[in-house]
C-alpha positions as CSV (number, residue, x, y, z in Angstrom):
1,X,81.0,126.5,68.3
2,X,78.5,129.1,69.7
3,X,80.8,128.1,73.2
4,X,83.7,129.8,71.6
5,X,82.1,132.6,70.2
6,X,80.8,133.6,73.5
7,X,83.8,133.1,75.2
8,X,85.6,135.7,72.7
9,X,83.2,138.5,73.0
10,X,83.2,137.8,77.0
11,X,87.0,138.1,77.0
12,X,87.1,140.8,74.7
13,X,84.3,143.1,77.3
14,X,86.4,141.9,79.9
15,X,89.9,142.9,78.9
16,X,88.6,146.1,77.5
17,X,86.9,147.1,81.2
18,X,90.0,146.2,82.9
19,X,92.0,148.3,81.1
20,X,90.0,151.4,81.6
21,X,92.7,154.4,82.8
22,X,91.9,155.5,86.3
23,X,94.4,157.9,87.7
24,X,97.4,157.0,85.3
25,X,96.4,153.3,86.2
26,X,93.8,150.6,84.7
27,X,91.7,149.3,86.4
28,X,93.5,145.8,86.6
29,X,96.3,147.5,88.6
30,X,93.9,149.2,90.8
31,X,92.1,145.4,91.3
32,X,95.5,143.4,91.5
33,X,96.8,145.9,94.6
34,X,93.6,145.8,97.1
35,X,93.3,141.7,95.8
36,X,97.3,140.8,96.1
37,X,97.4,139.7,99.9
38,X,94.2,137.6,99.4
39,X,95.2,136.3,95.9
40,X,99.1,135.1,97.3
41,X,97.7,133.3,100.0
42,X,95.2,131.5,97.8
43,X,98.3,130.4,95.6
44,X,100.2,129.5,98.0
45,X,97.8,127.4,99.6
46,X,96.8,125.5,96.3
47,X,100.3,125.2,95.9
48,X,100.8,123.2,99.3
49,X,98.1,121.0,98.8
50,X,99.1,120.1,95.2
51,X,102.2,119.3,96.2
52,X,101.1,117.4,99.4
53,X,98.7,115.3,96.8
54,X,101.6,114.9,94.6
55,X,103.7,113.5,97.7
56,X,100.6,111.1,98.4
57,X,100.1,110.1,94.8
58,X,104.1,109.5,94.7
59,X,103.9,106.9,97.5
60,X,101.1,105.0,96.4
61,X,103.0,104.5,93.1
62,X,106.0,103.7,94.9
63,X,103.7,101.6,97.3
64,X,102.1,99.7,94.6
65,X,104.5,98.6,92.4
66,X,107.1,97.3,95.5
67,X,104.5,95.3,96.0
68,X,104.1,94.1,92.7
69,X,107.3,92.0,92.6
70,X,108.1,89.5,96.0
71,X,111.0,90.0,97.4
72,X,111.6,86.1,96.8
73,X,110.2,83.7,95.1
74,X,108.4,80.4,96.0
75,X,109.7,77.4,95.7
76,X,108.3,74.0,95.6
77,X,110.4,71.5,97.2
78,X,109.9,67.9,95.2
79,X,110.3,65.5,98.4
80,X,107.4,67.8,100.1
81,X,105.6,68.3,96.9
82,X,103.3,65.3,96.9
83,X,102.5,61.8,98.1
84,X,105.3,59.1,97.1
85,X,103.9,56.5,94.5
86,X,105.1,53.1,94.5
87,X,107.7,51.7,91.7
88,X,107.8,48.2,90.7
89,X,110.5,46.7,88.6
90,X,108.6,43.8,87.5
91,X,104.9,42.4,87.1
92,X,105.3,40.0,89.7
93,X,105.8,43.0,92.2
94,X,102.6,44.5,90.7
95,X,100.7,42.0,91.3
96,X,101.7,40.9,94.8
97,X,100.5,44.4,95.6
98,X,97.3,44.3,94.1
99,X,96.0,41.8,96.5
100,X,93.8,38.7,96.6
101,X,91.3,40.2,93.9
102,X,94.0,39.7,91.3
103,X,93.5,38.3,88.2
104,X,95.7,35.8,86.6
105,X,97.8,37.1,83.7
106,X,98.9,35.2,80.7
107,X,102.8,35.2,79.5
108,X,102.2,37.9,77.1
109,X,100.3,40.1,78.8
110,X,102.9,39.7,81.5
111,X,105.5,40.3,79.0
112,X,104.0,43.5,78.0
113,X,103.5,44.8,81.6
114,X,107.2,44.6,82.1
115,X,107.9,46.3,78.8
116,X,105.7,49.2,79.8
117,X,107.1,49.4,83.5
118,X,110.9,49.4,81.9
119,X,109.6,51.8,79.6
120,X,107.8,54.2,82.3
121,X,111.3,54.3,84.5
């Protein structure tokens, strides 16, 4: 609050200074034709380089979200996807492949083992 009050009365000294008459002109006019040269260049040269960062920050944006999307997508081929398991149709299969530590299954366990294999194809 005290920020703005200040700011008022500075503004209001200032803009009652510069428009003191000298010679059928204020003093503004007086300031603005000795300061022109200096003030245009300092324009135009804030100008450039905000539009040269503008440019930059343009091509970034650009940059950054052409990168955001591939230009193609992956693919997983199955066949190269993983290691091939083994299928067997039946038990007897299975248990050829398991090898001399095999145990010796009963006719219903048997019977279920087939069930599940036909079941998992």
């Amino acid at each position: 609050m005290l920020f703005m009050i200040k700011f008022t009365v500075y503004f209001s000294i200032s803009f009652i200074i510069m428009c003191i008459p000298v010679n059928n002109k204020t003093l503004f006019n007086l300031i603005h034709k000795h300061a022109k040269p200096y003030t245009t260049q300092i324009f135009s040269k804030v100008e450039y380089e905000a539009g040269e960062q503008i440019k930059k920050g343009s091509k970034f944006t650009k940059k950054f979200f052409s990168n955001s999307n591939p230009p193609h997508q992956d693919q997983v081929i199955s066949k190269f996807s993983s290691t091939r398991k083994e299928t067997f149709k039946n038990v007897e299969e299975l248990i050829k492949n398991d090898g001399e530590d095999s145990e010796e299954y009963s006719r219903e366990e048997k019977e279920l083992l087939n069930k599940i294999l036909k079941e998992a194809q």
